[in-house]
N, C-alpha and C positions, 0 to 999 in steps of 0.2 A: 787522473780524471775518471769517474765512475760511471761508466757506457753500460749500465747494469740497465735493463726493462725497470720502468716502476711497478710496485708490487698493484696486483687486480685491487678493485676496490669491493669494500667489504660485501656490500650488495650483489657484486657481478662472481664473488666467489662464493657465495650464500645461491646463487643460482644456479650458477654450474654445477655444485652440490645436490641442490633439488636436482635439475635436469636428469642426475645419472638416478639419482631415486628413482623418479617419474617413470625413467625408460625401465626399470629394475621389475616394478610394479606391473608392468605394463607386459613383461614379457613372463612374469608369474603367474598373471592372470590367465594367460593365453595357454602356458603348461598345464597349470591344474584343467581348464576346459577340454583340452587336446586329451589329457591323459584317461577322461570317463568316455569322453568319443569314441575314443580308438579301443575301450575294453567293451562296449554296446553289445556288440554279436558274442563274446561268451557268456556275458551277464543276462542276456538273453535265453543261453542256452541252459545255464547253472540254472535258472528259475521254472522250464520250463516252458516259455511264453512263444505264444504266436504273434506273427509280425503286430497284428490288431494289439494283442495286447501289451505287448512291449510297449506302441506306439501311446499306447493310454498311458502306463509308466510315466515316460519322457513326460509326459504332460503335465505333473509334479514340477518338473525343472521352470517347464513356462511360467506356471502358476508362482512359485516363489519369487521369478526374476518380474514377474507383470505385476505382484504387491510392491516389490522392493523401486522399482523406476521412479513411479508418481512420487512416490515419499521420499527418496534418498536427497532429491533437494532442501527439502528441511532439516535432515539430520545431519547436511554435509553443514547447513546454514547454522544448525544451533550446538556441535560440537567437532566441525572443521573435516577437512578431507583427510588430515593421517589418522584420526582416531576412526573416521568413518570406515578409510581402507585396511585399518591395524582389525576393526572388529568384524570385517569383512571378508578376512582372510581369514579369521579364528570358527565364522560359520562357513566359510565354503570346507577349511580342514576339518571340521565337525560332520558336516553335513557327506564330504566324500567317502572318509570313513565308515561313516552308519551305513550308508548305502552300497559300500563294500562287504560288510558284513551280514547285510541282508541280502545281501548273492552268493557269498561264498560261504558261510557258517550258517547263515541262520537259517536261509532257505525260503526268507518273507519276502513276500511282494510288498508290505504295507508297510515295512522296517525301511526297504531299498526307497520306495516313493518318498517316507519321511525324512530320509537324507536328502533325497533330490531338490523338497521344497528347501531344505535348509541352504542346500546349496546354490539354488535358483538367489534366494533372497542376499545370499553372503557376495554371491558373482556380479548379481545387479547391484548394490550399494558400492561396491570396490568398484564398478565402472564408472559409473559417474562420478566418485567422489577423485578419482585417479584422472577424467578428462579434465575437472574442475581446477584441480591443483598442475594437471600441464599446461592449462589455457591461462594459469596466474604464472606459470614459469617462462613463458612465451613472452606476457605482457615484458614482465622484468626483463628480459635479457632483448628486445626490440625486434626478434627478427620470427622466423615462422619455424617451429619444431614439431607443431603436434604430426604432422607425416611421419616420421620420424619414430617417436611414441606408436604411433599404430605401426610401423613396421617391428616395433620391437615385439608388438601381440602376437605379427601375424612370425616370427621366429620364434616366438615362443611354442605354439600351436603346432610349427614344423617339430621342434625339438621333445615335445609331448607325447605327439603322433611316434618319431621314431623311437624313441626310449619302451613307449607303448608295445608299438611292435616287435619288437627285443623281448622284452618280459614276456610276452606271452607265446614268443618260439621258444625261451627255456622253461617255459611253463610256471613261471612267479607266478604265487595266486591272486586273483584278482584284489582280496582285502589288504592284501602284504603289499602288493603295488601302490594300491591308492593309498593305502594311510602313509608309507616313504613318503609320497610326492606329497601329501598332505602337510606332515609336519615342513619340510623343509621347504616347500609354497611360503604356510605360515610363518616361522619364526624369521626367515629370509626377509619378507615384504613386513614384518612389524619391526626391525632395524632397520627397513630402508626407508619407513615412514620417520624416523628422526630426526632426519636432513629436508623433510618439506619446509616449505617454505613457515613461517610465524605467521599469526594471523595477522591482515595488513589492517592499516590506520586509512578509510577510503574519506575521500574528502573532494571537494567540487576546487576550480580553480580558485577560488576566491578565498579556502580554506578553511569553509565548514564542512563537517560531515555529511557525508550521505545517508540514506536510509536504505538496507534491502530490501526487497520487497518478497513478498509469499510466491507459494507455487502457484495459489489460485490464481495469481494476477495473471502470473505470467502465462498461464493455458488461455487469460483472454488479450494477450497479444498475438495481433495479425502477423508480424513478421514472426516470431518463435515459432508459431505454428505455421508458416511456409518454408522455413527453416526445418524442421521436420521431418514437413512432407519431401524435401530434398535431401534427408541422410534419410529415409525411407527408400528412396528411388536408387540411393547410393546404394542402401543396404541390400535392395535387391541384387542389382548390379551385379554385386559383390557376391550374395549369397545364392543365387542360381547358378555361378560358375561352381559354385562350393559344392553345390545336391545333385548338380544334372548335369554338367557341361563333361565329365568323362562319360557318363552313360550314354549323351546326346552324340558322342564321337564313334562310340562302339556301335550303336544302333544305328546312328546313319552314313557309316562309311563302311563297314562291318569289318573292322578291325578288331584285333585282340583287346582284352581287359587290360594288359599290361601296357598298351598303345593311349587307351583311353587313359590311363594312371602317368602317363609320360606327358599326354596336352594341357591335364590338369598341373600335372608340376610344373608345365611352362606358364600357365596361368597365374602359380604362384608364385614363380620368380621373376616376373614382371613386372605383378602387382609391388611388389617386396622391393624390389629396383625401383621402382617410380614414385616409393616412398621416400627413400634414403633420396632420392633427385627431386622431389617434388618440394622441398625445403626452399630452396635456393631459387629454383624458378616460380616461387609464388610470390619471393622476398624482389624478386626483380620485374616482374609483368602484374602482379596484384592477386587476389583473389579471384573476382569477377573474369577475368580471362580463361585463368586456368580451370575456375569451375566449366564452364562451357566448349573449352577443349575436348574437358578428361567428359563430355557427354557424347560430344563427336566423335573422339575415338570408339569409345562405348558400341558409340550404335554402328561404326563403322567394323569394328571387328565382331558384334556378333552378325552381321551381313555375310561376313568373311567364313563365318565357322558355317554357317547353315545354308550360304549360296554359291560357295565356295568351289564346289564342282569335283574337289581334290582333295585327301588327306591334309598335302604339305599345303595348299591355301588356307585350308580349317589352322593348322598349325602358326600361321603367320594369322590369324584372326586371334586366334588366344591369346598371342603376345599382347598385340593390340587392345584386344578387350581386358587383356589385366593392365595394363596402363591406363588407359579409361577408367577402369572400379579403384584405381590406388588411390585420390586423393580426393573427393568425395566426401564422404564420409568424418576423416578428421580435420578436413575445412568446414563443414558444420558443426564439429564442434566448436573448432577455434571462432566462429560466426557465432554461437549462441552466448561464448562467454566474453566477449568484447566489454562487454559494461562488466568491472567487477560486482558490485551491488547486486547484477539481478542474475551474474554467473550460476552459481548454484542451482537455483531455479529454474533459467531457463535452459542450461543441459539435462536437467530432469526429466522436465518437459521431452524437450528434442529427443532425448533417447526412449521414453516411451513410448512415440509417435513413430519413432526410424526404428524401433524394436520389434514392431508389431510384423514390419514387413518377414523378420525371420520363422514368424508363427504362420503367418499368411502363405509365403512363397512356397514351398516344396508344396500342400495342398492343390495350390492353383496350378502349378504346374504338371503335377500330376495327373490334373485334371484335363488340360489341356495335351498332355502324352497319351494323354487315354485315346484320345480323338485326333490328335493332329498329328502323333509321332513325337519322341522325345528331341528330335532335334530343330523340327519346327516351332516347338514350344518353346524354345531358347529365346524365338524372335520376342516373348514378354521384356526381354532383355532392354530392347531398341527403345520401346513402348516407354520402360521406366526410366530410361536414361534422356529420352526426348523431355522428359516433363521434368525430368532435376534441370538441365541447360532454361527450359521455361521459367522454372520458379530462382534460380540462381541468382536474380539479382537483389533477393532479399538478402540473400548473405554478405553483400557491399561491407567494405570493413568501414565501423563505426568510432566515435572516439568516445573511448570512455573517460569516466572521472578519475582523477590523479591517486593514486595508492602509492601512501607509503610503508616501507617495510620494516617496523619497529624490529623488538631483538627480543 
């Protein structure tokens, strides 16, 4: 008798396939990002520039990721998310490159910016079209993975940052660094776009087709745009720990830099943990729960980090507030792409909205360190984590129309 397992079925192996793509992508994306980060302060120095003018630099990156958001739901809609993220990956290696060479060889600020906007544009089109395609590999496989997908960014991001650091204690030059990571970013993530999923057959129960809809529609839906504003709140969350939460621990406990570098990496392996867990507990208590947890905890650890009274209390707050910022975020997304139809669109949407907060945050905070102290300004933290748990239950899981998976 043959007590052999029956073989998976072709669609749950066509997914798990995707899935390991998705995650691939996802943590590619994060590398190339992590890898110009972490070269900022000598690209800085090769050009000559003052904090101010650096800062104008960076602004190029905004600019190409703020054109590329609005419009990547169209292009993901009218030639699919692996060709979106195969040509995405070919402008952010284009764009990393140029703007290596206009640091290290050319010595142009205007060569360095014209990589940036390339690369702005290549990073925003690969992010959505890479939520879009996790939020259709989620559907097929029944259970919650995009945590998952974001923790593979935020290990990518780690593995950029130290690779980064490396290079530049042996003194790699800047343009030799970024184009390696460039190329093998790219040719890496356009073989792992081979295994996305086929474009699906979407159809209502009854087994006519559906229609997509535009992006325009979807910026005049109320719930997309609360959805939004809730991976905006996320983003913050998330991205204040990122700009300010070691500097907030140096300045107001007055410990070392290397202390401040130690709360932030508990911050990140928190977050990072509570993605990899955050799967399974959203698969078993819903959505809607765990969004208004992960706000509680939020506001309850940055309490922790700023009234804390103690190093090691600020220390048990960072845990906290990166569990809080972990699953936020790619529960808005897997919330905006529920309906496959208006998926595209409305991640578009969402992330331009929740994108905004990364342009917004450090200004405002800075703003508020000027006058309040950088560790009181943290409390923004509470503020945007109170209004995600507010607006959360826009993101209630929806049923979408039945998609089938041709070949």
């Amino acid at each position: 008798m043959n007590h052999s397992a029956p073989a998976p079925s072709p669609d749950l192996a066509r997914a798990v396939r995707a899935r390991n793509a998705v995650a691939t992508v996802f943590a590619l994306n994060g590398l190339a990002l992590a890898s110009w980060m972490a070269r900022i302060p000598e690209v800085r120095d090769l050009l000559g520039l003052t904090p101010g003018e650096i800062g104008r630099v960076l602004l190029a990156l905004a600019v190409g990721s703020l054109v590329a958001l609005p419009t990547s739901g169209f292009v993901v809609g009218k030639i699919g998310a692996a060709r979106t993220v195969a040509g995405g990956s070919v402008l952010v290696a284009t764009g990393l490159t140029l703007a290596g060479i206009g640091a290290d060889t050319a010595g142009a600020v205007a060569v360095t910016a014209a990589g940036l906007v390339l690369f702005g544009y290549g990073s925003g089109s690969w992010d959505v079209a890479m939520n879009v395609e996790g939020a259709a590999v989620e559907r097929l496989l029944g259970r919650t993975i995009m945590p998952r997908f974001h923790a593979a960014f935020s290990l990518g991001t780690v593995t950029g940052a130290g690779l980064s650091a490396g290079t530049a204690a042996i003194g790699v030059p800047v343009v030799a660094h970024l184009a390696t990571v460039s190329i093998i970013a790219m040719t890496v993530t356009i073989v792992a776009t081979r295994s996305f999923l086929p474009h699906a057959a979407e159809v209502h129960d009854d087994g006519t087709p559906v229609e997509k809809i535009s992006v325009l529609t979807a910026w005049r839906e109320p719930r997309t745009l609360l959805i939004g504003l809730m991976v905006m709140c996320a983003a913050l969350v998330e991205g204040i720990a990122n700009d300010w939460l070691a500097l907030g621990l140096v300045d107001g406990y007055e410990v070392s830099n290397t202390v401040g570098a130690i709360g932030f990496a508990i911050f990140l392996s928190a977050m990072t943990v509570g993605r990899m867990a955050g799967t399974q507990l959203v698969d078993r208590f819903g959505r809607l729960p765990i969004l208004r947890v992960s706000a509680v905890l939020a506001t309850g650890g940055v309490l922790l980090v700023v009234f804390g009274g103690s190093l090691w209390v600020a220390l048990i707050g960072s845990i906290v507030w990166g569990f809080g910022a972990a699953l936020g975020f790619p529960l808005g997304m897997s919330a905006g792409a529920d309906d496959p139809r208006r998926a595209a669109a409305r991640v578009s949407v969402i992330a331009s909205v929740g994108y905004t907060a990364f342009l917004a945050g450090p200004p405002i905070l800075g703003w508020l360190g000027d006058h309040e102290g950088v560790l009181n300004a943290l409390m923004a933290v509470a503020a945007a984590a109170i209004v995600l748990g507010l607006v959360s239950p826009a993101a209630r899981e929806q049923r979408p129309a039945r998609v089938e998976v041709g070949d």
